[in-house]
N, C-alpha and C positions, 0 to 999 in steps of 0.2 A: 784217450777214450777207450775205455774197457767195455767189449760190446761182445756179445750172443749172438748169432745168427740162427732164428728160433725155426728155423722153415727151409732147407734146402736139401736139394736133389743131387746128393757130392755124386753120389752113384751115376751119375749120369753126362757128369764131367769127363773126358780123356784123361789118361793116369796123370800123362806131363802134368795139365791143366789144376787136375788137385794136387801133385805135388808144389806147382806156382803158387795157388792159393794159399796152401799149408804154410808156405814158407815166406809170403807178404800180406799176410794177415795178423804180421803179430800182435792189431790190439784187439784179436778175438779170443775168448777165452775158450768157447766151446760152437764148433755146427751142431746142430742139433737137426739128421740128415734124415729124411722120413723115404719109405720106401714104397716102390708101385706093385707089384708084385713076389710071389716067391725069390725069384731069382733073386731079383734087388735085396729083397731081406738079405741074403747071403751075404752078398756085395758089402751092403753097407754093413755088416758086425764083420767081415774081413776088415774094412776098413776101420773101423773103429778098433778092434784088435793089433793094426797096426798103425796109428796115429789118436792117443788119448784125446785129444781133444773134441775126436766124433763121437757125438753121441745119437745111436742107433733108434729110429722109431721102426716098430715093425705091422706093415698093411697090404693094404688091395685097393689103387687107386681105383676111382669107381667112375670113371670117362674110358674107361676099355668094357670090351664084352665079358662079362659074367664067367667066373673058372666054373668048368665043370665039377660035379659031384665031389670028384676023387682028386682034383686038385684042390678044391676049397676043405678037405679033410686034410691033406697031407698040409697046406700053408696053417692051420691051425694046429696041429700037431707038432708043428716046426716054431711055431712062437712058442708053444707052453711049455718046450724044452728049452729055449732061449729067453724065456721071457726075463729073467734075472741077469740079463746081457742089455733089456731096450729101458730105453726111459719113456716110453710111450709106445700107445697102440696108433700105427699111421701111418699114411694117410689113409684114410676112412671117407666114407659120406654119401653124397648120391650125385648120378651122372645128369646136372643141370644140360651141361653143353650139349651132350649127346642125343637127350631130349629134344631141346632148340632147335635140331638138327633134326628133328623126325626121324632116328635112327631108332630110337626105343618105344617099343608100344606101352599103353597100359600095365597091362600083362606082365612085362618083363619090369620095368618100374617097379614094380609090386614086389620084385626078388631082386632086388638093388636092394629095397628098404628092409628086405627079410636076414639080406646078407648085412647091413647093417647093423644090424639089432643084435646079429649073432655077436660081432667085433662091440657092441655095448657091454651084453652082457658081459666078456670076457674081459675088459678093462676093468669094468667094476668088478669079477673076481679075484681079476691078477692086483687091485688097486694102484690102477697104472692111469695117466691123465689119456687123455684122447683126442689126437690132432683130424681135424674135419675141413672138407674139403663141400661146404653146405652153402651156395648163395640165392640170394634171393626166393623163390618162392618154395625152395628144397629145405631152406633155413628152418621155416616150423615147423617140418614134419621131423628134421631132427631134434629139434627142442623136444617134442613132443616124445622121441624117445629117450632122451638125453633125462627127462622128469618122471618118468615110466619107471627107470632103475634107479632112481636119485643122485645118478651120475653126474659131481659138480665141477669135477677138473677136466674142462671141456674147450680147447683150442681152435674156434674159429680161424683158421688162416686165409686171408686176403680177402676179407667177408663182407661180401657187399649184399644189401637189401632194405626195407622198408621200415619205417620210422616206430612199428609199431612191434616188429619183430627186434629191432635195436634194444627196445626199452625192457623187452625180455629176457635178453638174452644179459644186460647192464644188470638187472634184479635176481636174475640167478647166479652171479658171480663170473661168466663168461667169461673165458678172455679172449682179443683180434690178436692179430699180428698184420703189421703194416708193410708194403711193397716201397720199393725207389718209386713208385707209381704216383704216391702222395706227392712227388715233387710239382708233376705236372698236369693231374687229375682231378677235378673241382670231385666228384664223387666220396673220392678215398679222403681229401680234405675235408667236406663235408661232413666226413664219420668218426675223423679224429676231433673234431670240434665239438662232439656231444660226447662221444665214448669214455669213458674215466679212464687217467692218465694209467690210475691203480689197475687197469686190465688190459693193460697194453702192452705187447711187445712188438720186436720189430724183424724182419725177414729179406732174405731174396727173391727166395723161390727158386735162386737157378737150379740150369744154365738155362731158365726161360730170359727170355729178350726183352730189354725195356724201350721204349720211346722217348722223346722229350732231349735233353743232356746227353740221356744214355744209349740213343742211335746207334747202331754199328755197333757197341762197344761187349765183351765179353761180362757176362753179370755175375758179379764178386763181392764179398762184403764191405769193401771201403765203398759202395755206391750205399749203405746204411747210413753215412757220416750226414750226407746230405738229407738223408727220410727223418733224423735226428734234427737237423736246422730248422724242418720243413714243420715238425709239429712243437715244438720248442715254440718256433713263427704264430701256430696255430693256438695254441695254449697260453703264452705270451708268459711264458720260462724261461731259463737261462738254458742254455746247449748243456750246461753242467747238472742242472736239474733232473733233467730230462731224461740223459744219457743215465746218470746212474739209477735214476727210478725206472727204467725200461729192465735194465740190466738185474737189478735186485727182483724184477716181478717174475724174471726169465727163471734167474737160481731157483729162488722157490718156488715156482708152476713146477718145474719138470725134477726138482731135489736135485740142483746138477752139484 
């Protein structure tokens, strides 16, 4: 199985922990490690500078509070001289949880989407794809800007919401990326049984923690093997099918 890991947070791993990785994943070709803030950007083009196989996305996860002025200048300032180091802008999008949570007002929401827009336009300057962090009811309001710059290399990761935003986002070329989540999550099942095989790829997300199988256990890319059976299952493809049409849609979303 030659697989991509389209979504994950090496940065965030312990050194040992991605050296273990690095060195029992030999059938991954490439992470493809997206970043939460400044700092991280660093981390992970360190890390990719010393292990080829990382490749760098550079963002401002948007489930933290809002950088100030002069740090959202210096973190832009810091991609555009990097930018010919990342294969993407990200993680990007808007702080759904945070929301939920009644921790964000209107008001501030307001400058989550403004900060947004700014990381739109500049992927579509730099012509770079854009990994987004957009569920459910946050989902059109990124469409919405994602169609505003005619921004079409647009990475959905772990993308759950409503049948009507799905069909959107399928007709503009979208692509998801799918969690070990789909093993045991009628939801995530759900989405790969409508979603086209053609805009799919597949992820971790670590070291976020899975359920189900993956209880207790450290989250690593051989837990893909099984998200691989799971929509193979769903689609009613061969594991061989499936695994290299995931892997060809990865190369060419992100030009790895």
């Amino acid at each position: 199985m030659r697989m991509i890991d389209a979504h994950i947070h090496l940065d965030h791993y312990k050194d040992d922990e991605i050296k273990l990785l690095l060195e029992e994943s030999s059938m991954l070709d490439s992470f493809v490690s997206v970043s939460f803030d400044l700092e991280s950007c660093k981390r992970n083009l360190q890390l990719a500078r010393g292990y080829d196989r990382v490749r760098p996305a550079f963002g401002f996860h948007p489930e933290q509070p809002l950088p100030a002025e002069g740090e959202r200048k210096e973190l832009f300032k810091w991609m555009d001289e990097h930018r010919s180091e990342m294969v993407a802008v990200g993680e990007v999008g808007l702080p759904y949880y945070l929301r939920l949570e009644g921790k964000i007002s209107p008001q501030e929401y307001q400058l989550y989407i403004e900060l947004l827009d700014s990381f739109i336009q500049r992927a579509k300057e730099w012509e770079k794809p854009i990994v987004l962090h957009a569920v459910y009811d946050d989902a059109p309001v990124v469409c919405d800007l994602l169609e505003k710059y005619s921004l079409k290399k647009a990475h959905f990761h772990w993308f759950k919401g409503d049948k009507k935003t799905i069909a959107r986002m399928r007709g503009n070329g979208y692509f998801i990326s799918v969690t070990p989540d789909v093993v045991y999550e009628e939801e995530i099942q759900q989405l790969v049984a409508v979603y086209p095989l053609e805009q799919m790829m597949i992820e971790t997300d670590g070291p976020w923690p899975f359920e189900g199988p993956f209880t207790g256990k450290m989250t690593q890319p051989n837990m893909m093997e099984e998200s691989i059976r799971m929509i193979a299952g769903i689609k009613g493809l061969s594991v061989s099918e499936v695994t290299t049409k995931l892997y060809e849609n990865t190369v060419s979303f992100y030009q790895l």
